[in-house]
N, C-alpha and C positions, 0 to 999 in steps of 0.2 A: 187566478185570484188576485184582486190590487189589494194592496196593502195599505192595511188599516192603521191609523195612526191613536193611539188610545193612553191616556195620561197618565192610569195603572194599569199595565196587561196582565193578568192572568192565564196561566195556560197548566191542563195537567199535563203532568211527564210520569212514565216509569221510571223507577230507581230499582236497583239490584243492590241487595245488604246480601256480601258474600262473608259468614261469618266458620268457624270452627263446626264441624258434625258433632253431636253432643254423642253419638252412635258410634260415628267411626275414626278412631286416632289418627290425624296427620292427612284428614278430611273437609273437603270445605263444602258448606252447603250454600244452596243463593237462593234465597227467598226475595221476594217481589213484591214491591207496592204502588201506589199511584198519588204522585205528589202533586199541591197545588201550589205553583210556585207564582211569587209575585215580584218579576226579578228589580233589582237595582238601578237606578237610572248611574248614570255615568258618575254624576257630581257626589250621588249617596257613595258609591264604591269607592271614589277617590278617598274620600272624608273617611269612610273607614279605614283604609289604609293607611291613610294617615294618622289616625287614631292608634289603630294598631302598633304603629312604628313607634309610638310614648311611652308604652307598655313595658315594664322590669319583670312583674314575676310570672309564673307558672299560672297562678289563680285569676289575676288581673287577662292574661291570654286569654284560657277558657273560658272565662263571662264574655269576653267582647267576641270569640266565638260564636258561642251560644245565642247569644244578641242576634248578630249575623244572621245566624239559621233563623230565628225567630222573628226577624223583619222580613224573609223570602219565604218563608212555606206559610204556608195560609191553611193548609187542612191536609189529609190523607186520606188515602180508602183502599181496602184489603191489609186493613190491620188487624189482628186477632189474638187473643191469651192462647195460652197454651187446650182449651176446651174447647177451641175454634168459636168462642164469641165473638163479633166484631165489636173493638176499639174504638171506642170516638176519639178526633180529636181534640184535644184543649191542651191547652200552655202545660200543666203536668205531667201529662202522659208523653206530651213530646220532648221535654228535658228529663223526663226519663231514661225515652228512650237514645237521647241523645248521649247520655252516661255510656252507650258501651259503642266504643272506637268504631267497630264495623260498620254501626249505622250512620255515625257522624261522616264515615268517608263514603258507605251509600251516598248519602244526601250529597256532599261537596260532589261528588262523580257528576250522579245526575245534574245537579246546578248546573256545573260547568260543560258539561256536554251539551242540555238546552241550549246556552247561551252562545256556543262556540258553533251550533247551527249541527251539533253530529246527531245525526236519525238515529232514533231510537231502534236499538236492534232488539225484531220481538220472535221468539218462536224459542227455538235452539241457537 
């Protein structure tokens, strides 16, 4: 395959959000989804980084966080309520879902695994 050179790339990845068994105490379950990540050109990541480094408090953090994940995912799929409806996405549902830790480090995992070239491991 040559290699495509393209000004925003897009590409989907699995993520694994390994969270608490709500079933079983001192249990971890891994549920699965498929992200659309739209990743960071070099100069954008530096710049946040640098942004990030101005930063004092706890709240000022997790906005530019947030931000973060919100300029790299572009969409999701196999997301669903607890009725097994599927979830769209839009900016709500995914700073929602970003409220709870296990999915924020789902996502950063995934991110960084994309980008660092690690194949997605799929089965078991």
């Amino acid at each position: 395959m040559k290699f495509v050179l393209s000004e925003k790339p897009r590409y989907w990845w699995p993520v694994v959000v390994r969270r608490p068994d709500p079933d079983n105490a001192g249990k971890i379950v891994e549920e699965k989804l498929k992200v659309l990540f739209e990743p960071q050109s070099r100069d954008e990541a530096i710049a946040a980084q640098d942004a990030r480094a101005q930063l004092q408090t706890p709240q000022e953090i997790a906005a530019h966080e947030h931000q973060q994940l919100l300029d790299v995912v572009k969409n999701w799929d196999e997301v669903e309520d607890a009725d097994k409806n599927p979830i769209p996405f839009t900016p709500e549902t995914y700073l929602q879902a970003l409220q709870q830790s296990w999915f924020r480090t789902g996502i950063f995992q995934g991110y960084a695994d994309s980008l660092n070239g690690v194949e997605a491991r799929l089965g078991n």
